[in-house]
FIKOL-691938 format. One record per residue (C-alpha): residue number from 1; x, y, z. Coordinates in nm, 2 decimals, always signed. Layout:
<tigus>
<tigu NUM; <X; Y; Z>>
...
</tigus>
This chain:
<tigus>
<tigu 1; <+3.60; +0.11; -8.59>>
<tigu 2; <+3.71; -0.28; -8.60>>
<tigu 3; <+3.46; -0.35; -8.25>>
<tigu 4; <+3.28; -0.65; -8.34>>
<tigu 5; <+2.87; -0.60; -8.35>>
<tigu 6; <+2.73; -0.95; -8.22>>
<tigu 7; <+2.36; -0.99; -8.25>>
<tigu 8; <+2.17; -1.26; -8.14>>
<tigu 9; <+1.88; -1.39; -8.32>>
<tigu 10; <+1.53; -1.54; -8.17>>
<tigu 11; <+1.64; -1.88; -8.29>>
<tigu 12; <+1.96; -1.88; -8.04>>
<tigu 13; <+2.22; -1.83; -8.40>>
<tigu 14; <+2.46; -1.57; -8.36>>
<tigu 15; <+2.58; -1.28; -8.64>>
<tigu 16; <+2.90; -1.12; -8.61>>
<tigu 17; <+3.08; -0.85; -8.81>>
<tigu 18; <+3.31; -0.60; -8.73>>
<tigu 19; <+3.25; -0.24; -8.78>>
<tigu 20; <+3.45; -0.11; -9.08>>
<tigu 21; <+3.29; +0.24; -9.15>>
<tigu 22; <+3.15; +0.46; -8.92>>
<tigu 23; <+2.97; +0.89; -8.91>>
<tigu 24; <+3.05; +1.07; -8.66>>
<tigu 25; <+2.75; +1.34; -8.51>>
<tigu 26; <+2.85; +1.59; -8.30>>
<tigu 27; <+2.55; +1.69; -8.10>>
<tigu 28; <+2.44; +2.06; -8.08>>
<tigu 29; <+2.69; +2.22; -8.32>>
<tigu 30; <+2.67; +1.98; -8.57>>
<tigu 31; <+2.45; +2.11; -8.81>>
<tigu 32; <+2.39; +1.79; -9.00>>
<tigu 33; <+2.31; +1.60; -8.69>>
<tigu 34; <+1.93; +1.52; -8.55>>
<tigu 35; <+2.04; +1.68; -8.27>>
<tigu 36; <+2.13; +2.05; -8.38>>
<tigu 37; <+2.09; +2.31; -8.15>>
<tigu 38; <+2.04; +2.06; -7.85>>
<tigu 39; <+1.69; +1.97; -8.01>>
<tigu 40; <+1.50; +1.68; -7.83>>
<tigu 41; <+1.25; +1.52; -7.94>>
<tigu 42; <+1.08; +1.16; -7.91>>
<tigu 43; <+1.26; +1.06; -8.22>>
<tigu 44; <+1.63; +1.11; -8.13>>
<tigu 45; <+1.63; +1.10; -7.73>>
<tigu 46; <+1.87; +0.79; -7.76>>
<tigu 47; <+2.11; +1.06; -7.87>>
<tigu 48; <+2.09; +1.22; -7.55>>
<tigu 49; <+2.12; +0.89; -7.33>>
<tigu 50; <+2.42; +0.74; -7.18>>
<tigu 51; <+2.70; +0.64; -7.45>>
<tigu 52; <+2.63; +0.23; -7.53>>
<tigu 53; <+2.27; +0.33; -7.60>>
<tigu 54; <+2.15; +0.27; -7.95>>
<tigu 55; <+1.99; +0.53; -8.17>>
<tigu 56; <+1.79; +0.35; -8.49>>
<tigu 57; <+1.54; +0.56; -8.66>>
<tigu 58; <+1.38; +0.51; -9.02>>
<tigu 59; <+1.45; +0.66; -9.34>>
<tigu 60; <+1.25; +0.65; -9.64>>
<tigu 61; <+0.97; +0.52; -9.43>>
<tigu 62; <+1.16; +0.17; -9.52>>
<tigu 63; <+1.48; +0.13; -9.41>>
<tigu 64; <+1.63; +0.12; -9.05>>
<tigu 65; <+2.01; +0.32; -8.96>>
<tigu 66; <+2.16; +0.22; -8.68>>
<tigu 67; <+2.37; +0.48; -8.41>>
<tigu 68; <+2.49; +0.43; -8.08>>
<tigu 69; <+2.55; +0.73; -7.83>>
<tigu 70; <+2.86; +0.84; -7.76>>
<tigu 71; <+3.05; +1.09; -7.53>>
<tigu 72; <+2.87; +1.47; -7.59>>
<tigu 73; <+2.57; +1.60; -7.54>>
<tigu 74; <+2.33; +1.40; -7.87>>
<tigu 75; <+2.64; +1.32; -8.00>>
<tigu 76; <+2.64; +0.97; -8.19>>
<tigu 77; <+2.79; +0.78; -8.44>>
<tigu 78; <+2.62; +0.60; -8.69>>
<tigu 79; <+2.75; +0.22; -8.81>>
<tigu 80; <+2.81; +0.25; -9.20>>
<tigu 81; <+2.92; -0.09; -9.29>>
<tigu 82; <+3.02; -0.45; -9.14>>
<tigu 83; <+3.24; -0.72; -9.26>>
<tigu 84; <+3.07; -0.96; -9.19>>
<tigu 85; <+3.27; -1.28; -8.98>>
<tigu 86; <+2.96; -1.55; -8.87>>
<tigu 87; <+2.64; -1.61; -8.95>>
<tigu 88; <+2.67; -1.49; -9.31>>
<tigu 89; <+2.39; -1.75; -9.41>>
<tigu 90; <+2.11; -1.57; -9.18>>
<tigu 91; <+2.22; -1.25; -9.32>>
<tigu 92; <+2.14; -1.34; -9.65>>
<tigu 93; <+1.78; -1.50; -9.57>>
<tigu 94; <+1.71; -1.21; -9.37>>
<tigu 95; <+1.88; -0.94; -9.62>>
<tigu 96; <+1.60; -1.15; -9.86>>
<tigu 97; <+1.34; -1.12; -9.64>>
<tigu 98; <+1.36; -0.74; -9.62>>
<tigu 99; <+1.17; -0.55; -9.85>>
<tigu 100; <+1.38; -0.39; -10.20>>
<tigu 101; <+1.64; -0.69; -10.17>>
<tigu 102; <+1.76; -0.81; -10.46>>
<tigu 103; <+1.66; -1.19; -10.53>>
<tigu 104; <+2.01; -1.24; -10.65>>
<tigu 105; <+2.24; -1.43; -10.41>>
<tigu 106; <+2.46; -1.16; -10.24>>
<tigu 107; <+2.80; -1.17; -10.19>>
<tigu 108; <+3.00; -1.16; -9.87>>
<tigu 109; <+3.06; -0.79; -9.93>>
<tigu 110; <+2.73; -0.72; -10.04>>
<tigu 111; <+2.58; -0.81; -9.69>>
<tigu 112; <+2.64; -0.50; -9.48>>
<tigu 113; <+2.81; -0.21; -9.70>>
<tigu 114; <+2.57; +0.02; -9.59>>
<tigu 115; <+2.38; +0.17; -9.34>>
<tigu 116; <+2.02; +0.00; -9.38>>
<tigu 117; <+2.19; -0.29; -9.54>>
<tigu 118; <+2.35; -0.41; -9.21>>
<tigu 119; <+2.03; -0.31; -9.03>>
<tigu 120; <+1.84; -0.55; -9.29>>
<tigu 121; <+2.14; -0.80; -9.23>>
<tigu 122; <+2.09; -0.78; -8.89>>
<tigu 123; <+1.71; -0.80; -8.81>>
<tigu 124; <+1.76; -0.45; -8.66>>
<tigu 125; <+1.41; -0.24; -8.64>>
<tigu 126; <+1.28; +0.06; -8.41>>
<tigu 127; <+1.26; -0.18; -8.12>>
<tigu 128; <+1.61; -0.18; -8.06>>
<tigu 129; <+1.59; +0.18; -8.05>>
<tigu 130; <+1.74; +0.30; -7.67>>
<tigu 131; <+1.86; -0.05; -7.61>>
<tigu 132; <+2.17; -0.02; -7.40>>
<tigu 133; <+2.46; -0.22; -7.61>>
<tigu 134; <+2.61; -0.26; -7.28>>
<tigu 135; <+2.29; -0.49; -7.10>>
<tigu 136; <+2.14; -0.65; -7.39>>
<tigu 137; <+2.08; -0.99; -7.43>>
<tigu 138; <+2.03; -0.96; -7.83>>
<tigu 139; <+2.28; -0.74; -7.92>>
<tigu 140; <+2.66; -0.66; -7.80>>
<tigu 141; <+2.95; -0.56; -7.86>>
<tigu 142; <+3.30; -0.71; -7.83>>
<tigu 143; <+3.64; -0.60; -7.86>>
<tigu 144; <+3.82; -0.65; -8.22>>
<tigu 145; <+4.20; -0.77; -8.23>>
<tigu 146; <+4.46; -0.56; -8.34>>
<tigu 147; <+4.30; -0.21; -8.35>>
<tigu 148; <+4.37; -0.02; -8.68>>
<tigu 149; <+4.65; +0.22; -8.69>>
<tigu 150; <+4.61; +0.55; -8.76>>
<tigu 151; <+4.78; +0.46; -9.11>>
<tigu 152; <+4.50; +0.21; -9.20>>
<tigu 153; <+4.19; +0.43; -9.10>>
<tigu 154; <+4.03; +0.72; -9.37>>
<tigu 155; <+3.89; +1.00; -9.22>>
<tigu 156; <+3.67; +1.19; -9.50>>
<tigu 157; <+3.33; +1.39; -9.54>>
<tigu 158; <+2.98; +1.22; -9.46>>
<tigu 159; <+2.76; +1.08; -9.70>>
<tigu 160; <+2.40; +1.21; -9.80>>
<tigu 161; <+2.48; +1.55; -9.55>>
<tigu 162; <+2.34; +1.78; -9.84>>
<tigu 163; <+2.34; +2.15; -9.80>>
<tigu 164; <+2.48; +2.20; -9.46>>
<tigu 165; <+2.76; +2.46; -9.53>>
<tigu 166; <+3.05; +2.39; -9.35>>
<tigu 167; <+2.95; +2.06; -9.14>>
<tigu 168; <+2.94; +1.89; -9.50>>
<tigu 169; <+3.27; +1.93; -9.57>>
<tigu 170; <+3.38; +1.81; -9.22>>
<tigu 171; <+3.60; +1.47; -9.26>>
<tigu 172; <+3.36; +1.34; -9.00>>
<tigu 173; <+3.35; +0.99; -9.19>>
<tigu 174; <+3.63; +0.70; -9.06>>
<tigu 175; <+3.66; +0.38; -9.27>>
<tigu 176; <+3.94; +0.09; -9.27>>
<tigu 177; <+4.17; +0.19; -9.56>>
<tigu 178; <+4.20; -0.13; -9.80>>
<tigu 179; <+3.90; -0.27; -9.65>>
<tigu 180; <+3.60; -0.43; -9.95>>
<tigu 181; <+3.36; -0.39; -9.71>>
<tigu 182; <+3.34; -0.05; -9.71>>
<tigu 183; <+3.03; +0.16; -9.87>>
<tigu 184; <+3.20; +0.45; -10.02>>
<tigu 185; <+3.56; +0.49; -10.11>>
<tigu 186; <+3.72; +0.82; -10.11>>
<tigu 187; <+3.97; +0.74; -10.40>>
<tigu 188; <+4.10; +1.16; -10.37>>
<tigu 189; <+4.20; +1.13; -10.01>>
<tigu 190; <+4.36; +0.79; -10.05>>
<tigu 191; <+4.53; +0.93; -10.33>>
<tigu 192; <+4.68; +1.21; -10.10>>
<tigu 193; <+4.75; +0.96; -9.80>>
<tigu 194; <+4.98; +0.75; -10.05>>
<tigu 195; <+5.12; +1.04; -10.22>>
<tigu 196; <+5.25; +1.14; -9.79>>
<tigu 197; <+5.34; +0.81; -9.81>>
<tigu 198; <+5.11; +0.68; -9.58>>
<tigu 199; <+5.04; +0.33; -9.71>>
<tigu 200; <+4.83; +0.09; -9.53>>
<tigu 201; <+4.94; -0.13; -9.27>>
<tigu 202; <+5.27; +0.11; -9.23>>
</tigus>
């Protein structure tokens, strides 16, 4: 949460956006992830490569997600939603461009609040799959400023798990509280957080 995602485009413009909802896949145990029971396969061997190294695969036989490695055997987490800080122009002709886009002119927040939508937003495909985030020349990360406190991030269940018993009711998803560029809002646990009198920003 709150790196900035830079990609470069062919054309030399740059998009940035920070990264303002993430998923969070275990590995092994984590019966909801690609890579349950240490299963590898061409697919999801990204998962199993050093952490940096990016994981996209397709759903729906349409859209692209985007995860990057992390610490733990297959463990990754997936990038939910940006907020999107340059380049905004680019994302829109090339959220346009993508199949299923509205016609409509999107708004900022429109851009990236999802999964495939940043992907779309991003000119991100199944090339970049096993790209290391650390080495490439077309995509990077940088640090953000001012790290969230532990006040300002959510930390609830994953989207779109399904029947997975107990690993669907993990609070395995992390999102900037406050934040419109989040996908999903958990209004229940934000209601709880204020009622502890945790309120953003404190």
């Amino acid at each position: 949460l709150f790196q900035i995602l830079v990609r470069k485009l062919p054309d030399g413009r740059e998009l940035w956006g920070r990264i303002v909802e993430t998923e969070a896949y275990l590995g092994g145990e984590d019966e909801a992830s690609h890579s349950k029971g240490g299963k590898q396969t061409q697919r999801n061997a990204a998962m199993f490569m050093k952490p940096g190294t990016l994981y996209v695969y397709q759903i729906y036989g349409i859209y692209f997600c985007m995860n990057v490695s992390s610490q733990g055997e297959g463990a990754a987490v997936l990038l939910r939603s940006l907020e999107p800080l340059q380049g905004l122009d680019a994302m829109r002709e090339l959220r346009r461009a993508s199949r299923k886009a509205p016609s409509r002119l999107l708004k900022d927040w429109q851009l990236c609040n999802g999964p495939s939508k940043l992907c779309q937003a991003f000119g991100i495909d199944k090339a970049f799959d096993q790209r290391d985030l650390t080495q490439d020349a077309a995509i990077w990360m940088v640090p953000g400023q001012d790290p969230p406190g532990e006040q300002d991030v959510v930390a609830t269940t994953r989207i779109g798990i399904g029947n997975r018993g107990e690993w669907a009711q993990k609070p395995l998803r992390f999102y900037l509280r406050g934040n419109r560029f989040v996908s999903v809002v958990d209004k229940k646990v934000e209601r709880e957080l204020a009622a502890r009198g945790h309120s953003p920003g404190s």
